[in-house]
C-alpha positions, 0 to 999 in steps of 0.5 A, a space after each residue: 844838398 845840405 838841410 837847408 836847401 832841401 827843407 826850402 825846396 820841400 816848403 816851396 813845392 808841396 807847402 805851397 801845394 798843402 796851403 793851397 789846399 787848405 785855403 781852397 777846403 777853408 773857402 768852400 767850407 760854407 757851401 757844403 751840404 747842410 752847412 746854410 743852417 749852421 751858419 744862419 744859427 751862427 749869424 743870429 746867436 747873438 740875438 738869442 736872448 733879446 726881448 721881443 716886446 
C-alpha cells in the first residue's frame, strides 16, 4: 500500500470519526452548564450602548 492509499484510508475512517466528533461538541456547545448567560450577553451586546430615552 503506498502513501496514498493509506493516508486515504486514515481520512476515510478516523477523519470521518473526529469530524463527527467535532460537529457533535460544536452543536452541543450552547446547551452545556451555565452557557444560557453567555449567550444571552452575546445576543444583546449590540444593544449596550443604546439610549433608553
Amino acid at each position: 500500500m503506498n502513501q496514498y492509499d493509506t493516508l486515504r484510508h486514515l481520512a476515510d475512517s478516523w477523519g470521518l470519526v473526529a469530524m463527527g466528533v467535532v460537529f457533535l461538541a460544536l452543536c452541543l456547545w450552547p446547551f452545556r452548564p451555565g452557557g444560557r448567560e453567555h449567550s444571552d450577553a452575546a445576543a444583546t451586546m449590540i444593544f449596550g450602548d443604546e439610549d433608553n430615552g
